[in-house]
N, CA, C and O of each residue as an XYZ file, in Angstrom:
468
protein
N     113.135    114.564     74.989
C     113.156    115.457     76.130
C     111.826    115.430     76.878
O     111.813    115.283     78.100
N     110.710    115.569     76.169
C     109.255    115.225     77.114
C     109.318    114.142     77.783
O     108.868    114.228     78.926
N     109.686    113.236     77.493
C     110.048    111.713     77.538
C     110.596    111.996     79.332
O     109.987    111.816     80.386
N     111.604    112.363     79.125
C     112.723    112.483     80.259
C     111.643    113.776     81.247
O     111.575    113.746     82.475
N     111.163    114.446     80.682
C     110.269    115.181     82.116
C     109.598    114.503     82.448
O     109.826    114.183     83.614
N     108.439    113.839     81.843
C     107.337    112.855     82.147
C     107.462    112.304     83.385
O     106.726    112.259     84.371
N     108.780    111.806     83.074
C     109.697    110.244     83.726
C     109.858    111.324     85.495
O     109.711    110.810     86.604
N     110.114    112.521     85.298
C     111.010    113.139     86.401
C     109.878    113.946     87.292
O     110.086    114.351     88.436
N     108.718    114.098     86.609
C     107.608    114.552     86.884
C     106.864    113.612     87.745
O     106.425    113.707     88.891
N     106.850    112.637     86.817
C     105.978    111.307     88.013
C     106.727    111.271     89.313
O     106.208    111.407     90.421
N     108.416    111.011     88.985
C     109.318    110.889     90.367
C     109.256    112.063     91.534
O     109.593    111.968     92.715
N     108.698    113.238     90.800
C     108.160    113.828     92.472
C     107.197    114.325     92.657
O     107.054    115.376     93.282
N     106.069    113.466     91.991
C     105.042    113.650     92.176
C     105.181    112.653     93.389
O     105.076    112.981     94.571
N     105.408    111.519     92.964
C     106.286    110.238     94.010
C     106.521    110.490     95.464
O     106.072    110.091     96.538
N     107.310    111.224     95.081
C     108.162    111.910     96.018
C     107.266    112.643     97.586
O     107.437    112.706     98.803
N     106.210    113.111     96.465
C     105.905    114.501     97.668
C     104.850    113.370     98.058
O     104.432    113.370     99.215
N     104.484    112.591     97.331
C     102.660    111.576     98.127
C     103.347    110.851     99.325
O     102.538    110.584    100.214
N     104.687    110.444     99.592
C     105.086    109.879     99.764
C     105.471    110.808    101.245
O     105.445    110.192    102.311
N     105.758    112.033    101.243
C     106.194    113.151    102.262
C     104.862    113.588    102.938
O     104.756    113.745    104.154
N     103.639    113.809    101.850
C     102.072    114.058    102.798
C     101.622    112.582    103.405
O     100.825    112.583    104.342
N     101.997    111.633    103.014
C     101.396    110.304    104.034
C     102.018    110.380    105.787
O     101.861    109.696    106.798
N     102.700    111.494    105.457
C     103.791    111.276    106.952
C     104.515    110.121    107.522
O     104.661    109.915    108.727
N     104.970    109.363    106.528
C     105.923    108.324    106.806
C     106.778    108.618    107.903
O     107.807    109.268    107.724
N     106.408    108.154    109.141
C     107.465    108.996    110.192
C     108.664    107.924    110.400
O     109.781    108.411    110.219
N     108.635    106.754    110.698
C     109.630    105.727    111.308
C     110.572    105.453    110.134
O     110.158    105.757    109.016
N     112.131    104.763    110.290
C     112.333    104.151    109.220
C     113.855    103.611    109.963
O     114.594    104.261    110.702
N     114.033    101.977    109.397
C     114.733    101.454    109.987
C     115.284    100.538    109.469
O     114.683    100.484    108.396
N     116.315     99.432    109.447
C     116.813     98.916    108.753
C     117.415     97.487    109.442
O     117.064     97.309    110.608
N     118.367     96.356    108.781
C     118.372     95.613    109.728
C     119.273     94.590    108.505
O     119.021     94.632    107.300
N     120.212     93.811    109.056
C     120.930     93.337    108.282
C     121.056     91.654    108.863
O     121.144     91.292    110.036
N     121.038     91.035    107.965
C     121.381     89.447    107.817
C     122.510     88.795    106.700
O     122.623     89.373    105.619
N     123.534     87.299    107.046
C     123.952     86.955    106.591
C     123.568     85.600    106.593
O     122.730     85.130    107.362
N     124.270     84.885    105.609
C     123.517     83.465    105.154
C     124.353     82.692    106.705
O     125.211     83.044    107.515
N     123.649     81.712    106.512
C     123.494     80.812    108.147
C     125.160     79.531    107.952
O     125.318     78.853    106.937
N     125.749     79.516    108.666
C     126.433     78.400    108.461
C     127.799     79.313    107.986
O     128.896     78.795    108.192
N     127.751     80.492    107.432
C     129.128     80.781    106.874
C     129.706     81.925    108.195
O     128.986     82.201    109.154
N     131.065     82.471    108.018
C     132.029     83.136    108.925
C     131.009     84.343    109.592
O     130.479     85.212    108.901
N     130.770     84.167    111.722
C     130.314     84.823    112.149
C     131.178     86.360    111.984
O     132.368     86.620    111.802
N     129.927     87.219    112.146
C     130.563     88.599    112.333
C     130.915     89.168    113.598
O     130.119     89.187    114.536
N     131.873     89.550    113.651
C     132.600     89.896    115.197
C     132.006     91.249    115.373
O     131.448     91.384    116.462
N     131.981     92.204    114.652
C     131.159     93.830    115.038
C     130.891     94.274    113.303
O     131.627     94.175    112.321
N     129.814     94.672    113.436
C     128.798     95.477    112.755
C     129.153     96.869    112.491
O     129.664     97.522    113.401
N     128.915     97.460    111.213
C     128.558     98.862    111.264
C     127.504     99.028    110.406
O     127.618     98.708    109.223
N     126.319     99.566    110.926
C     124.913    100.108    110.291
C     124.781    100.642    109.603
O     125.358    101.727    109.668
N     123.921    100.357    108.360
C     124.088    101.418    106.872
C     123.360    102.709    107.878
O     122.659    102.498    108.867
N     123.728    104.027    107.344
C     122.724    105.131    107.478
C     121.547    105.009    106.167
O     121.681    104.652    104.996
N     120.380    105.470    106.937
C     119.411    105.700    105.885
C     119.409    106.583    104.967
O     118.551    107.395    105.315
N     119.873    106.920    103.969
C     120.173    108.328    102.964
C     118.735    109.152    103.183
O     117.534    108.883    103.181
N     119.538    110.249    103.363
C     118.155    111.168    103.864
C     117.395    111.297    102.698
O     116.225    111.555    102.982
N     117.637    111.206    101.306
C     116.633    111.380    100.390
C     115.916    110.303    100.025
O     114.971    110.329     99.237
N     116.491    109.017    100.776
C     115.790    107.698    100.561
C     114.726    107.733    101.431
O     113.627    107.216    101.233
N     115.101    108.397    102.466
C     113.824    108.917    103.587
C     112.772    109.851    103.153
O     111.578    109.967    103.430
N     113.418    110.350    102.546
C     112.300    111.859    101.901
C     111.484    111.005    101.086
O     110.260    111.121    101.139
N     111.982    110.232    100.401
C     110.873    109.542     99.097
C     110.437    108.364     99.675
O     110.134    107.528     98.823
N     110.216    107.792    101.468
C     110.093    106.378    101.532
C     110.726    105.011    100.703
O     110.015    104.127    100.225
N     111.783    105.034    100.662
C     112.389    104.562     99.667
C     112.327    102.640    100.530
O     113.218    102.369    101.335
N     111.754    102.077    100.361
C     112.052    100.435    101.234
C     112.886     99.296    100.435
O     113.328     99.384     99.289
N     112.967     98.406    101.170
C     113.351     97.206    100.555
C     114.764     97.073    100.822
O     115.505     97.863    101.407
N     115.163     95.355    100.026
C     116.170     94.833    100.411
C     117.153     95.185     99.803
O     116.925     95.888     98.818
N     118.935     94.784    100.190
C     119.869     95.275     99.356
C     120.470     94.106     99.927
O     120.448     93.813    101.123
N     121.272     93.135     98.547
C     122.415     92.205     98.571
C     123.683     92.581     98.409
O     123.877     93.016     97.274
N     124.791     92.584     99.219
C     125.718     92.720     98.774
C     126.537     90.876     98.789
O     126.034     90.044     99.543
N     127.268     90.639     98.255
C     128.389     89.846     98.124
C     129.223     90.115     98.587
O     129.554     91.234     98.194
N     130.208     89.532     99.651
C     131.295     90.217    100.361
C     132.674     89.021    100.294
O     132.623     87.824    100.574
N     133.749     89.752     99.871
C     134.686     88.387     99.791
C     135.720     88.954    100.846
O     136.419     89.968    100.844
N     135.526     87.738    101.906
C     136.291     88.475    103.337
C     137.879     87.461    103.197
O     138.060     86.358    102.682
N     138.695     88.266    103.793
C     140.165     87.672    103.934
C     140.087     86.814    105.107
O     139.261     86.857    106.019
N     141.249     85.887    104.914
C     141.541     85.138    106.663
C     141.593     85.957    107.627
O     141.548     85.154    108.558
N     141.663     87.122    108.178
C     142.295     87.622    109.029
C     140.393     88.078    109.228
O     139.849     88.134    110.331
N     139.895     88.267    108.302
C     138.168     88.666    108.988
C     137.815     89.816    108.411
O     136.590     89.893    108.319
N     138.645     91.170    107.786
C     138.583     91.996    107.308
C     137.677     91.966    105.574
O     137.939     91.105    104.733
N     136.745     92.964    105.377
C     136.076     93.147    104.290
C     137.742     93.206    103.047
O     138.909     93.570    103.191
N     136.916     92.619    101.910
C     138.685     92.761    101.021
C     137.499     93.478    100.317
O     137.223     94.563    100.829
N     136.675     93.077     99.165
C     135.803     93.711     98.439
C     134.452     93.428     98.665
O     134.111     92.520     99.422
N     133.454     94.321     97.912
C     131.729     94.278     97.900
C     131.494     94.022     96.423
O     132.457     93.978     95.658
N     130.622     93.902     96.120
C     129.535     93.687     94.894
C     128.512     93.768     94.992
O     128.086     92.693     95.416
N     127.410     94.763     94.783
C     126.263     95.052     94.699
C     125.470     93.745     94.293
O     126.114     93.199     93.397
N     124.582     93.186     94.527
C     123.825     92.186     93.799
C     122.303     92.571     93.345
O     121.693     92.195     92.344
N     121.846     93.518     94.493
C     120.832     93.890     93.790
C     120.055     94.595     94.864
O     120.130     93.933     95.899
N     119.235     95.841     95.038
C     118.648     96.976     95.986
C     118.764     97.953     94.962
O     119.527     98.013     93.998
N     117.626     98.903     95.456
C     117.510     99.897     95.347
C     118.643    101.078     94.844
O     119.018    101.661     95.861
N     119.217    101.551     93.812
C     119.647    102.594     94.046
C     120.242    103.630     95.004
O     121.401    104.027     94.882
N     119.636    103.938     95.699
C     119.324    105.059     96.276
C     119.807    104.313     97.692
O     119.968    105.161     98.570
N     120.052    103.097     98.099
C     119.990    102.518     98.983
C     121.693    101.864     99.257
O     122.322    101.890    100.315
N     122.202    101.217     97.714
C     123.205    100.291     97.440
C     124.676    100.825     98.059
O     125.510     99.949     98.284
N     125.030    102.214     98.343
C     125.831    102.852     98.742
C     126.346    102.714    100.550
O     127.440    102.485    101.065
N     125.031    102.968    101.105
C     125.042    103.526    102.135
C     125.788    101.609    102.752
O     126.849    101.420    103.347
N     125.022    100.812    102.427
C     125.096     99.619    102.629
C     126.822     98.785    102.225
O     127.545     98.090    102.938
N     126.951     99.169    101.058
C     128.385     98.700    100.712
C     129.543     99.923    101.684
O     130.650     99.411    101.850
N     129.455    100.933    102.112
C     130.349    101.631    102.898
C     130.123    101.066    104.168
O     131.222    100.920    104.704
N     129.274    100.707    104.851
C     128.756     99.641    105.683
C     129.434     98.903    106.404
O     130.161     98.928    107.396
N     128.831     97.940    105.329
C     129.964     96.365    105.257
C     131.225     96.855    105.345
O     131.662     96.900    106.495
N     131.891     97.208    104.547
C     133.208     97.523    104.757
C     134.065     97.814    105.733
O     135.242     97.495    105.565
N     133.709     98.406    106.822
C     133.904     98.333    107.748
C     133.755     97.100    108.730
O     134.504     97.085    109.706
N     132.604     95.778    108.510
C     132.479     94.829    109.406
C     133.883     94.046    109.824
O     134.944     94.431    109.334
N     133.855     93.257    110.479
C     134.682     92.055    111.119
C     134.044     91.041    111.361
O     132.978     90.977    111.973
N     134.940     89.775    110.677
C     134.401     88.434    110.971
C     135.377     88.026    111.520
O     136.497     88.517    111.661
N     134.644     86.477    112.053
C     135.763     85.828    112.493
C     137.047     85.386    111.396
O     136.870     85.499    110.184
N     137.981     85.019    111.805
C     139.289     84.473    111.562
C     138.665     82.861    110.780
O     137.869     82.063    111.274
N     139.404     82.786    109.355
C     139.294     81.339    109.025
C     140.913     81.090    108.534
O     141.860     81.828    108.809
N     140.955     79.749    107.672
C     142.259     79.713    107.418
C     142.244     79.976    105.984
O     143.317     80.088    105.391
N     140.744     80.123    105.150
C     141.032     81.007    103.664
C     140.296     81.794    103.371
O     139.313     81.877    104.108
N     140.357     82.540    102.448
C     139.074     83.540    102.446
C     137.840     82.871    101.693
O     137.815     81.928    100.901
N     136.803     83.694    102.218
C     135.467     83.089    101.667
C     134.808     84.388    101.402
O     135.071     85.541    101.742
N     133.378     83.563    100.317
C     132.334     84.871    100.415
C     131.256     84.591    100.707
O     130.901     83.428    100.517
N     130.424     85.451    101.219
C     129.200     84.997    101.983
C     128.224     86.612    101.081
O     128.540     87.606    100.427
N     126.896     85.927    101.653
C     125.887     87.277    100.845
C     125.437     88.275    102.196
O     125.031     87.752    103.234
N     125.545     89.581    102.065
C     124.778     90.036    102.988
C     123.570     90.603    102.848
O     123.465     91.063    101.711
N     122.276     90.832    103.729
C     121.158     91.310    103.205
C     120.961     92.496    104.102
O     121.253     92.552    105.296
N     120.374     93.528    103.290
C     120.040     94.799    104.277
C     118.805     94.422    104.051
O     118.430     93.791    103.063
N     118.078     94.826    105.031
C     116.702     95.446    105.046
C     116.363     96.706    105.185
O     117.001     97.145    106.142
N     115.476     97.774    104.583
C     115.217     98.799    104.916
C     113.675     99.001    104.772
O     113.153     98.838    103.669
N     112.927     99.358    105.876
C     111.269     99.700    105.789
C     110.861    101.014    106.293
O     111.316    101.484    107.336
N     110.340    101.372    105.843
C     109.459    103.139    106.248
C     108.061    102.391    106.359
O     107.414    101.606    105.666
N     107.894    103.179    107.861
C     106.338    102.544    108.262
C     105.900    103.684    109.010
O     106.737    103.977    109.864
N     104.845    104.477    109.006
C     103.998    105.018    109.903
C     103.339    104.772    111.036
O     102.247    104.216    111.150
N     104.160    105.278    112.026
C     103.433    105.124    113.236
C     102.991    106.592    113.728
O     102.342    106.727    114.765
């Protein structure tokens, strides 16, 4: 049990250094690998407001296995943040690609950065 406060203690201690630096900006930005099925329309992860509260950055992979018709079929996390992996896979899910004649999977990358301006 000390163990587990320690651990939860540092995390907002984290937390609050992270809220007095005044991290004001925070933004995000998504890429797919080059050469595989263009995307016809986008939908933007939201930034989870507590990922904001703690400056939370960095990348998130998802794996996406899209149908012929262009529609998301499933996601797979590959690897991000926690706190981040959600907002991003509800996301995607929503995108549109183009039309092929089988389904494929391609990787997607979020970006997310908190920067002070």
């Amino acid at each position: 049990m000390r163990s587990e406060w320690k651990w939860f203690t540092r995390g907002v201690a984290t937390a609050a250094i992270g809220l007095c630096l005044g991290i004001g900006s925070f933004g995000q930005s998504a890429t797919t690998d080059e050469g595989k099925r263009k995307v016809k329309s986008k939908v933007s992860p939201a930034y989870p407001e507590l990922a904001k509260r703690m400056s939370v950055s960095g990348k998130v992979k998802i794996e996406v296995v899209i149908t012929p018709d262009g529609r998301v079929k499933s996601t797979r996390v590959i690897g991000g943040h926690p706190l981040l992996v959600q907002a991003c896979q509800d996301a995607v899910k929503e995108w549109r690609f183009a039309p092929a004649s089988e389904e494929s999977t391609q990787i997607v990358e979020f970006e997310f950065s908190a920067s002070g301006n």
